[in-house]
PyMOL Python script that loads the backbone (N, CA, C, O; Angstrom):
from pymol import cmd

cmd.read_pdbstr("""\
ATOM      1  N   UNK A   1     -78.905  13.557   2.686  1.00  0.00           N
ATOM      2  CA  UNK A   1     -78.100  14.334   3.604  1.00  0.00           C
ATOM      3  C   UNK A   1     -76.722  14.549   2.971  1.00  0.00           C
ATOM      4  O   UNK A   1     -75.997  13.583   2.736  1.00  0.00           O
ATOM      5  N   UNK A   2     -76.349  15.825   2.689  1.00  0.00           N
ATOM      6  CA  UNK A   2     -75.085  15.899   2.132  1.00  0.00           C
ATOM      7  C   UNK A   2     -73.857  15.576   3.024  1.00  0.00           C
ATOM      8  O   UNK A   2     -72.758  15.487   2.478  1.00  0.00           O
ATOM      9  N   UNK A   3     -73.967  15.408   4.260  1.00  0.00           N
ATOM     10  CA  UNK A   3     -72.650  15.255   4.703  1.00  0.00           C
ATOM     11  C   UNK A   3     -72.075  13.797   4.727  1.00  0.00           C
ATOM     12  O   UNK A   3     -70.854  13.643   4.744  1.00  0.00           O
ATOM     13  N   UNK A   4     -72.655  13.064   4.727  1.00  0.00           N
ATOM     14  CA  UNK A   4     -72.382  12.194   4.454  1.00  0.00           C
ATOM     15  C   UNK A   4     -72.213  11.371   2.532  1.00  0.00           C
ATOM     16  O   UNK A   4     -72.454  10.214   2.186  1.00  0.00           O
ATOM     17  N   UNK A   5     -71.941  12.033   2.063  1.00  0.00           N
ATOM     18  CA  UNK A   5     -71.668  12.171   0.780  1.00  0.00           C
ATOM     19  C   UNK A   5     -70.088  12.746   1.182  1.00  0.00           C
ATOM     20  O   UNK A   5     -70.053  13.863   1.699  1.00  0.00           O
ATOM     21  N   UNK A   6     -68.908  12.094   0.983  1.00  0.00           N
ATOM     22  CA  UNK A   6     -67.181  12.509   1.411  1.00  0.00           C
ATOM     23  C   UNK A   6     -67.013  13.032   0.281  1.00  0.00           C
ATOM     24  O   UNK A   6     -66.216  13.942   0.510  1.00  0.00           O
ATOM     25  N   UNK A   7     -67.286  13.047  -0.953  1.00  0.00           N
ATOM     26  CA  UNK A   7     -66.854  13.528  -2.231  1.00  0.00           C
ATOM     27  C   UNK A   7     -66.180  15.177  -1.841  1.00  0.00           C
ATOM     28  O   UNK A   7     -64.999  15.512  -1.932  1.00  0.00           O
ATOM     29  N   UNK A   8     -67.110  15.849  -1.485  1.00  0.00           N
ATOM     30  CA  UNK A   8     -66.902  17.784  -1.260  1.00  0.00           C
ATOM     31  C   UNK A   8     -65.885  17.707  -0.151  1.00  0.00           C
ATOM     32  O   UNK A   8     -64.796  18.060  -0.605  1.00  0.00           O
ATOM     33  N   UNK A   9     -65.823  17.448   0.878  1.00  0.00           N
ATOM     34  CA  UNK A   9     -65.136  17.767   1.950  1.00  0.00           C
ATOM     35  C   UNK A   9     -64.039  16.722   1.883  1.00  0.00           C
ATOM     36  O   UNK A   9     -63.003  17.385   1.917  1.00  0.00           O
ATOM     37  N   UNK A  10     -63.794  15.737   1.824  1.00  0.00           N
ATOM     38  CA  UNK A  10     -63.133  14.875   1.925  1.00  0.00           C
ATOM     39  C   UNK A  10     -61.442  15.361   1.598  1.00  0.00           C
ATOM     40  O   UNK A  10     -60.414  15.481   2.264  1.00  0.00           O
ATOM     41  N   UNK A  11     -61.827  15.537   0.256  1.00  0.00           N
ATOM     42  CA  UNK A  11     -60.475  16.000  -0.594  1.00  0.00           C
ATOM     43  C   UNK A  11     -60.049  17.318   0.364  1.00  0.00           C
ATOM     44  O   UNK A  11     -59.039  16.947   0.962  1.00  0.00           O
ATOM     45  N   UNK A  12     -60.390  18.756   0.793  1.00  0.00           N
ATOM     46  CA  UNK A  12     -60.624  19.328   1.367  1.00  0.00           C
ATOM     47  C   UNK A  12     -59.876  18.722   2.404  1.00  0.00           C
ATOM     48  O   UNK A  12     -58.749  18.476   1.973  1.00  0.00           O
ATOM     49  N   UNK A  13     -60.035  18.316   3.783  1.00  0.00           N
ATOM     50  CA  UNK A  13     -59.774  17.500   4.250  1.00  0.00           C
ATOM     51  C   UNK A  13     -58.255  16.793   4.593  1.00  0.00           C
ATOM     52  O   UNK A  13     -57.419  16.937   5.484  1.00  0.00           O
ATOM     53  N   UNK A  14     -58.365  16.061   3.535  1.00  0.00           N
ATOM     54  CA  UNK A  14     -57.109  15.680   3.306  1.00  0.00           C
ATOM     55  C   UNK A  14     -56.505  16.484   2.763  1.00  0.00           C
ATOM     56  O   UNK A  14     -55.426  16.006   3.113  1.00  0.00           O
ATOM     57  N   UNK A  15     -56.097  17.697   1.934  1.00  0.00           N
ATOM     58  CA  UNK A  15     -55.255  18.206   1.423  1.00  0.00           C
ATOM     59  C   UNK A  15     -54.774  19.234   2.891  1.00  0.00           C
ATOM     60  O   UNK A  15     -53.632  19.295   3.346  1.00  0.00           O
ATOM     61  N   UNK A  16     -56.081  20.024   3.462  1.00  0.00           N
ATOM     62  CA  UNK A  16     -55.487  20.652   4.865  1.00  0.00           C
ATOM     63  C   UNK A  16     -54.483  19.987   5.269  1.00  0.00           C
ATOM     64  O   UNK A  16     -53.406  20.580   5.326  1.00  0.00           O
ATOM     65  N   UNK A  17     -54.575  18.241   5.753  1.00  0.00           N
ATOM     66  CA  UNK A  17     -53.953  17.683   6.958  1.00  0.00           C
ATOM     67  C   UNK A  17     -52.259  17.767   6.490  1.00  0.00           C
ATOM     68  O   UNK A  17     -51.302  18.116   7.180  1.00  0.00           O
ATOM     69  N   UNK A  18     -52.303  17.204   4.735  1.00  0.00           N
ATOM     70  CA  UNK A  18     -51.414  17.155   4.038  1.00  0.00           C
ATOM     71  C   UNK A  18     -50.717  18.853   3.671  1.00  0.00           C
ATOM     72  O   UNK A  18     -49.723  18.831   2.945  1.00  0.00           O
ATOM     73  N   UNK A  19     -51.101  19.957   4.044  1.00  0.00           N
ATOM     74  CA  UNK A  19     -50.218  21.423   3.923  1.00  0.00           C
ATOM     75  C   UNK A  19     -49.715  21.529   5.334  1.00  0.00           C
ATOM     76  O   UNK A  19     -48.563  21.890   5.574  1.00  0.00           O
ATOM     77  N   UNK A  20     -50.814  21.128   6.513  1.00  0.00           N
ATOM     78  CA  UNK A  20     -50.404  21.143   8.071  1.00  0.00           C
ATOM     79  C   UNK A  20     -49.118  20.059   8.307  1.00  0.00           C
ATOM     80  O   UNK A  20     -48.265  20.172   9.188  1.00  0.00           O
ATOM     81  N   UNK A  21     -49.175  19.318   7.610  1.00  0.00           N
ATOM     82  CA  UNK A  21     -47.738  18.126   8.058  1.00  0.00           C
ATOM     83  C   UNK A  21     -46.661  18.454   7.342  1.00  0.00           C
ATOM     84  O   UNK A  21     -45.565  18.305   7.881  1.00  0.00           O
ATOM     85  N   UNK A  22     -46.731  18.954   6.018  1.00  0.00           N
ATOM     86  CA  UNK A  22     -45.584  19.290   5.194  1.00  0.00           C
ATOM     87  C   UNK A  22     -45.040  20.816   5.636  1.00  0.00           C
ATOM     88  O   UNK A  22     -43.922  21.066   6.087  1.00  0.00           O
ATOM     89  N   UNK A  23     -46.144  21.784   5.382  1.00  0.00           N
ATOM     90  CA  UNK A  23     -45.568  23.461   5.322  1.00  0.00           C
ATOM     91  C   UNK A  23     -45.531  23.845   6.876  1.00  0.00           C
ATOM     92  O   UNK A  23     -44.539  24.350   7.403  1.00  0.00           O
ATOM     93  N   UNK A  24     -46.665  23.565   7.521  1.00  0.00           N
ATOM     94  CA  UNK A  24     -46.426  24.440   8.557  1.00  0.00           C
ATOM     95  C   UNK A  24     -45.881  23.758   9.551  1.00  0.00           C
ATOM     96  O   UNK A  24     -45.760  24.381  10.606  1.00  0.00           O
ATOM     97  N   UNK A  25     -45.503  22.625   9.524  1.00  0.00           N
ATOM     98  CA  UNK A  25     -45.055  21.701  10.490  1.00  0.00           C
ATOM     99  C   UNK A  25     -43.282  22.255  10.362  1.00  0.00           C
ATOM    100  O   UNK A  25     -42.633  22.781  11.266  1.00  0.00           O
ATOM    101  N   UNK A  26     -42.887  21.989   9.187  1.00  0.00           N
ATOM    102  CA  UNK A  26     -42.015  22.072   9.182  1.00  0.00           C
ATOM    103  C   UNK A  26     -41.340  24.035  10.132  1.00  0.00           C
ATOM    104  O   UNK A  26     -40.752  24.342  11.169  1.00  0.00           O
ATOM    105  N   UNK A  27     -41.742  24.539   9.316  1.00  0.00           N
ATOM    106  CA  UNK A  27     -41.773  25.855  10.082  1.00  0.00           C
ATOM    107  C   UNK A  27     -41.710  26.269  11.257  1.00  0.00           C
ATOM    108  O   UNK A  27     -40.887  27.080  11.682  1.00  0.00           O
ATOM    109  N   UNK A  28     -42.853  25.572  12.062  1.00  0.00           N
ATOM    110  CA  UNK A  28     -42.868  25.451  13.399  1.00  0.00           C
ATOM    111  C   UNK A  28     -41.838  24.864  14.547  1.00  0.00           C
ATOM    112  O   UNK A  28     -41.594  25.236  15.695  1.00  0.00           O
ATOM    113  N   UNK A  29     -41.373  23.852  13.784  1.00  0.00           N
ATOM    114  CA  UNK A  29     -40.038  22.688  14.459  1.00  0.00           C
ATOM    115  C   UNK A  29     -38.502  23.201  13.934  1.00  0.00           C
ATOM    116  O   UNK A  29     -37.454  22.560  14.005  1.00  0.00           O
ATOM    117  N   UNK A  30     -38.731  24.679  13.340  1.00  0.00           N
ATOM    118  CA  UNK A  30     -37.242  25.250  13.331  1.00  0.00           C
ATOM    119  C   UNK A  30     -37.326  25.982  13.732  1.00  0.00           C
ATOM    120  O   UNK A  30     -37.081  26.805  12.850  1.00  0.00           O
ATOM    121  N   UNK A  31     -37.547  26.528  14.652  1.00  0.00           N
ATOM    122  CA  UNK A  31     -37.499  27.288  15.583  1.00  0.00           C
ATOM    123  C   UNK A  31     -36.498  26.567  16.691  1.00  0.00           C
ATOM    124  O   UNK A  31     -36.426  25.432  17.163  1.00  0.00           O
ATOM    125  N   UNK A  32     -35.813  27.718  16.853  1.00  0.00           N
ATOM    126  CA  UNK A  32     -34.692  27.550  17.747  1.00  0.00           C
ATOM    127  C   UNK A  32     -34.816  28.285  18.934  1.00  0.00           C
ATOM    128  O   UNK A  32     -35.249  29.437  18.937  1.00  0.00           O
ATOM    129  N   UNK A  33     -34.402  27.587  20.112  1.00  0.00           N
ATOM    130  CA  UNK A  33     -34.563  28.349  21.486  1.00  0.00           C
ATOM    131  C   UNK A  33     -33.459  29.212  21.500  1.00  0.00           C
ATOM    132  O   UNK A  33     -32.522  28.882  20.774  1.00  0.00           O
ATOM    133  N   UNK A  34     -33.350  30.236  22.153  1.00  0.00           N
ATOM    134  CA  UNK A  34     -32.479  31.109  22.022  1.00  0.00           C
ATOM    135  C   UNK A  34     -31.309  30.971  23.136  1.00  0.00           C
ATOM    136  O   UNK A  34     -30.143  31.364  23.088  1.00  0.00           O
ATOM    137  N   UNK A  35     -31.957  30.331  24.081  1.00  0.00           N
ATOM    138  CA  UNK A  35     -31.105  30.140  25.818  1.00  0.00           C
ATOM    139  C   UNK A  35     -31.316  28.748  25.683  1.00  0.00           C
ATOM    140  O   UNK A  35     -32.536  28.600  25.740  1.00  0.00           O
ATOM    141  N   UNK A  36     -30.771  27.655  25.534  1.00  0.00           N
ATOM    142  CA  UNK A  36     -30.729  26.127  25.789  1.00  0.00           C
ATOM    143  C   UNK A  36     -31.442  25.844  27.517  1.00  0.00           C
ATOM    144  O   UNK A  36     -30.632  26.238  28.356  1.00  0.00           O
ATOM    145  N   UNK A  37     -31.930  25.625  27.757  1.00  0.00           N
ATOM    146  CA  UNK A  37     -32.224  25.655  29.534  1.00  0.00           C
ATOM    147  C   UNK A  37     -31.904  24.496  30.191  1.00  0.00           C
ATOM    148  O   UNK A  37     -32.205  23.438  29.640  1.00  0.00           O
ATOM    149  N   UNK A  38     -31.201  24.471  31.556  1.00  0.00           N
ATOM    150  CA  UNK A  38     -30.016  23.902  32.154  1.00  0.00           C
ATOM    151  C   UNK A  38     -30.779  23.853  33.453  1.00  0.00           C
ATOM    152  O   UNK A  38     -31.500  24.736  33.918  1.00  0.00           O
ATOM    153  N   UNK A  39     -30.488  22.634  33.974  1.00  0.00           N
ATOM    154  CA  UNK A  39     -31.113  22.445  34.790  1.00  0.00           C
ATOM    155  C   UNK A  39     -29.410  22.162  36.170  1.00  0.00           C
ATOM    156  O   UNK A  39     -28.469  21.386  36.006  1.00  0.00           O
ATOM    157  N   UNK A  40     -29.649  23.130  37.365  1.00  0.00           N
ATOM    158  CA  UNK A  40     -28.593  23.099  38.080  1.00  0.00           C
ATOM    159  C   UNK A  40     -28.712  21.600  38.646  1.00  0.00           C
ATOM    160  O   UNK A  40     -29.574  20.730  38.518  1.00  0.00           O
ATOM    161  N   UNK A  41     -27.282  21.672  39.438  1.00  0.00           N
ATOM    162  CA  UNK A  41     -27.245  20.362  40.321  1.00  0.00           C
ATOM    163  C   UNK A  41     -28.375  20.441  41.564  1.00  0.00           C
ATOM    164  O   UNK A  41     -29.153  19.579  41.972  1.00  0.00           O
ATOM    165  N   UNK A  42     -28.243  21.249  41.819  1.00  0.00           N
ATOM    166  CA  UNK A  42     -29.035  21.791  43.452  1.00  0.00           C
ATOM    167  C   UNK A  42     -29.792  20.835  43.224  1.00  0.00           C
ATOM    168  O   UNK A  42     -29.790  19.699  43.699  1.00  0.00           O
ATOM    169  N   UNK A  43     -30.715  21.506  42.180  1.00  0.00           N
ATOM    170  CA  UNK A  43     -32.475  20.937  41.928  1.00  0.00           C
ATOM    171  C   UNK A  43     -32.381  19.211  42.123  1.00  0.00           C
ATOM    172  O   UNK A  43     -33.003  18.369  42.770  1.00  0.00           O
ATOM    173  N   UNK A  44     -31.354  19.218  41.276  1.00  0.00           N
ATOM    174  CA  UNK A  44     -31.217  17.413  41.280  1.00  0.00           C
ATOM    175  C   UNK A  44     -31.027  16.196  42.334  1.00  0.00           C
ATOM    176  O   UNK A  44     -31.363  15.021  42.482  1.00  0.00           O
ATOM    177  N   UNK A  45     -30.045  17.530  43.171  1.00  0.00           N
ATOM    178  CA  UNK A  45     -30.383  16.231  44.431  1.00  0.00           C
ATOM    179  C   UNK A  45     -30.845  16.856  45.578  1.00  0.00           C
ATOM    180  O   UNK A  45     -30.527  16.273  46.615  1.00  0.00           O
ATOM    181  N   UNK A  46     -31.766  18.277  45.754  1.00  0.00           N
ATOM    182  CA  UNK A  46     -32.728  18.368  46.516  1.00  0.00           C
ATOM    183  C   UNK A  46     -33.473  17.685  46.322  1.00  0.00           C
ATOM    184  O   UNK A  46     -33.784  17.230  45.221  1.00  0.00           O
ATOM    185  N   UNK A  47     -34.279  17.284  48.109  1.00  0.00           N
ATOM    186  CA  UNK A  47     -35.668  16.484  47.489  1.00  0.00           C
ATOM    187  C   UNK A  47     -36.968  17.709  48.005  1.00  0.00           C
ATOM    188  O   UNK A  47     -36.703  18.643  48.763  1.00  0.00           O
ATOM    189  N   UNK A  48     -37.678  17.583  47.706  1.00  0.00           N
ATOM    190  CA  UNK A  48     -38.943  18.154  47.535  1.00  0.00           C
ATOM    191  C   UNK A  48     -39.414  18.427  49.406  1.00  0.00           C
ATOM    192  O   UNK A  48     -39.495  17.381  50.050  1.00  0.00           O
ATOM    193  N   UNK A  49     -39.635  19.461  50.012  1.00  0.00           N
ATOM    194  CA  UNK A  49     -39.747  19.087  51.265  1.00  0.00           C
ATOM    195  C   UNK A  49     -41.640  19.020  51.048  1.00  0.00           C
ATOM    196  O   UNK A  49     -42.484  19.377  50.227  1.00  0.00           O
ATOM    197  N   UNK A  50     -41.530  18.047  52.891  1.00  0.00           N
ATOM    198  CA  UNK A  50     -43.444  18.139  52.444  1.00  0.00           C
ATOM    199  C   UNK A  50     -44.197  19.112  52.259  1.00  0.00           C
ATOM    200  O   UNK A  50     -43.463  20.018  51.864  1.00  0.00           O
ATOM    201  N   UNK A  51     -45.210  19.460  52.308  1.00  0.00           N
ATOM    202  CA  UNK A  51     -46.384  20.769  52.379  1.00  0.00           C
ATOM    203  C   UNK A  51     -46.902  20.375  53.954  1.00  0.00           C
ATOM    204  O   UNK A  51     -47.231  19.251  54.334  1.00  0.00           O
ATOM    205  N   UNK A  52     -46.881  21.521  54.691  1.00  0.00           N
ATOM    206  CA  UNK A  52     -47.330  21.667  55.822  1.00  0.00           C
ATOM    207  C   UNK A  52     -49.105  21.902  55.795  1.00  0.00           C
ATOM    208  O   UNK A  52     -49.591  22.875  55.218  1.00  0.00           O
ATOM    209  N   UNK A  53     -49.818  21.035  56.387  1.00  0.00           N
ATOM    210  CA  UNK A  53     -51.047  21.512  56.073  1.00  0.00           C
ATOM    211  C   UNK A  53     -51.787  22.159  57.709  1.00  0.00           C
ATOM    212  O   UNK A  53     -51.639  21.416  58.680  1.00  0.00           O
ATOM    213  N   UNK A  54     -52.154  22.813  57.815  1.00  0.00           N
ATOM    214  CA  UNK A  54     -52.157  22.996  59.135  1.00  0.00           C
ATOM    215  C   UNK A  54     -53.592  22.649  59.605  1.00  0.00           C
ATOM    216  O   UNK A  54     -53.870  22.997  60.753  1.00  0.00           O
ATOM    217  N   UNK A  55     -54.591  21.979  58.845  1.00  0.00           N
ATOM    218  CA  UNK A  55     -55.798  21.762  58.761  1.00  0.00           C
ATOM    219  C   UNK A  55     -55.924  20.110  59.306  1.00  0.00           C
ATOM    220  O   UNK A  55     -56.858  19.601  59.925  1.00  0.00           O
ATOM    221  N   UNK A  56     -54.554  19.434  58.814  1.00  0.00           N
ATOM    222  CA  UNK A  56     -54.518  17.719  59.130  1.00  0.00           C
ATOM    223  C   UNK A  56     -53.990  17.926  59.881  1.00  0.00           C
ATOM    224  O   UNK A  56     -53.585  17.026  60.618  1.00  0.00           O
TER     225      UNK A  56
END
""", "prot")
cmd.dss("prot")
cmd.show_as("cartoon", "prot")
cmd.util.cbc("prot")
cmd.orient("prot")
């Protein structure tokens, strides 16, 4: 059974995981938000009112 033979895929494999952590990782995590997002006071010390269920 070839798949179980790691020789072919293996290297394969590891070199993907090793271009995904170095090249595109990096790429991805500079990205900058354009609007920082702010969370008001309101939200913070409203509390959540209940849900009315009209069924209970």
């Amino acid at each position: 059974m070839p798949q179980l033979n790691p020789a072919p895929w293996f290297f394969i494999f590891v070199l993907s995981w090793f271009i995904y952590l170095t090249v595109i990782h990096t790429k991805v995590t500079g990205h900058v938000f354009a609007n920082e997002p702010t969370v008001s006071v309101d939200k913070l010390e409203s509390k959540p009112e209940p849900w009315n269920w009209p069924w209970h």
